[in-house]
C-alpha positions as CSV (number, residue, x, y, z in Angstrom):
1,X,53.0,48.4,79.6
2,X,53.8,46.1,82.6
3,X,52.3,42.6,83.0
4,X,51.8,40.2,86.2
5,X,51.0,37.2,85.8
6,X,49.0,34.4,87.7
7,X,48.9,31.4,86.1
8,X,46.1,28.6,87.4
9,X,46.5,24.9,86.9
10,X,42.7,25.1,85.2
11,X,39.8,27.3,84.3
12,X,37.6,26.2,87.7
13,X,40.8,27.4,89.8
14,X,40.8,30.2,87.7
15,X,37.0,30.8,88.0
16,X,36.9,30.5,91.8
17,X,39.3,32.6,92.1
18,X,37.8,35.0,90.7
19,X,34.5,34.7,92.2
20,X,36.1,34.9,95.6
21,X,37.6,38.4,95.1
22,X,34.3,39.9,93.2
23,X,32.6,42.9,94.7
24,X,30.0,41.8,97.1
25,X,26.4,41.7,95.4
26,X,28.5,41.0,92.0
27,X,27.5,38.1,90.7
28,X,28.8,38.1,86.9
29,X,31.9,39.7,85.4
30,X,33.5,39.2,82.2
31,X,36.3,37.1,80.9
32,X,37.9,36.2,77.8
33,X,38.6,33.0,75.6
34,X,41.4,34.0,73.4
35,X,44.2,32.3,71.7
36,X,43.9,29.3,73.7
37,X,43.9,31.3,76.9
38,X,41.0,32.1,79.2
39,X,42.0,35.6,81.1
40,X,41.1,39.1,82.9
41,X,43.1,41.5,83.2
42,X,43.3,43.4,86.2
43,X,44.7,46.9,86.5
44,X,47.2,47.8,89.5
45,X,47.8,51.0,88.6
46,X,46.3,53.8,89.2
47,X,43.6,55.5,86.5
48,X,45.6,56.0,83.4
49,X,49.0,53.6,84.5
50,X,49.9,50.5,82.5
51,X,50.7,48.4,85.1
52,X,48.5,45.4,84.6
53,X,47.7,41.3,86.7
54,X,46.9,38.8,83.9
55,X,44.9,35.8,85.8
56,X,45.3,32.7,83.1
57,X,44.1,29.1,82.6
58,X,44.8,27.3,79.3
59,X,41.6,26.3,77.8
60,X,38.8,27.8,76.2
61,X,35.3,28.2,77.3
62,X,32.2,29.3,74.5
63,X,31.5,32.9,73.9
64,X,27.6,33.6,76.1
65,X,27.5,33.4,79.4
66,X,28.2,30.7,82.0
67,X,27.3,29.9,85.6
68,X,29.9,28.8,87.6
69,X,28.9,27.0,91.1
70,X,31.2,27.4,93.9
71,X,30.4,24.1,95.7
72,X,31.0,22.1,93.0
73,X,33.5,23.7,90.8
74,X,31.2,23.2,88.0
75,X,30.8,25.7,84.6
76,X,27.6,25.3,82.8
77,X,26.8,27.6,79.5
78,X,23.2,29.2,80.3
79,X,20.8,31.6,78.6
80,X,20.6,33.8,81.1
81,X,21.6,35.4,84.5
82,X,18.9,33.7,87.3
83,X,19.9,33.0,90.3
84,X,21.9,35.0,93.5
85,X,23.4,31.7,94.4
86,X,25.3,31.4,91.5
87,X,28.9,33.2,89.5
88,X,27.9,33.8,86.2
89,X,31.2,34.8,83.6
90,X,30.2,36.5,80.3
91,X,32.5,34.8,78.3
92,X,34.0,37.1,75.5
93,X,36.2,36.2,72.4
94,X,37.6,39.2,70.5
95,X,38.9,39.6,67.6
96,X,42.2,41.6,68.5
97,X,43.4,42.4,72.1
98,X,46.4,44.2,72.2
99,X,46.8,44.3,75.9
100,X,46.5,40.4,76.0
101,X,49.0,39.7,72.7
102,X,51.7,41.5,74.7
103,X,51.1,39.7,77.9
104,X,50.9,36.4,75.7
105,X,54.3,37.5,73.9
106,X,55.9,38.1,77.0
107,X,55.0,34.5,78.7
């Protein structure tokens, strides 16, 4: 397995990011808080390769979900996804992730 990274000076840079390069008519995706890190993984291979972009802020952000608003650079932890205006990131903290203790090794 081969690991990129991109490393962002905080989770909002990290999150807007993100939201900038989501699928059109995407509004939520998933991310996850683990070991100290909040990170997606991004394949660059293709189907079945091991070629992999870790996007990382240090930090940590709850496990639910959380709306993210552009203009203001703002996270805020919410019940539920409600509004088209708005990046929502279901937050995700799992027990073992082997894909992200080698990319974590390896920093």
């Amino acid at each position: 397995m081969h690991v990129e990274y991109e490393e962002f000076e905080n989770i909002e840079d990290m999150l807007l990011y993100l939201s900038s390069v989501a699928p059109p008519m995407k509004n939520f995706m998933p991310i996850n808080s683990y070991k100290g890190f909040i990170c997606s993984f991004i394949p660059l291979s293709p189907v079945g390769g091991d070629v992999y972009l870790m996007l990382y802020a240090k930090g940590e952000l709850e496990t639910g979900i959380h709306e993210f608003d552009i203009k203001t650079r703002s996270v805020t932890k919410v019940e539920a996804i409600e509004r088209a205006d708005k990046t929502y990131f279901i937050v995700m903290t799992p027990k073992r992730n082997t894909i992200a203790d080698k990319a974590i090794e390896n920093l």
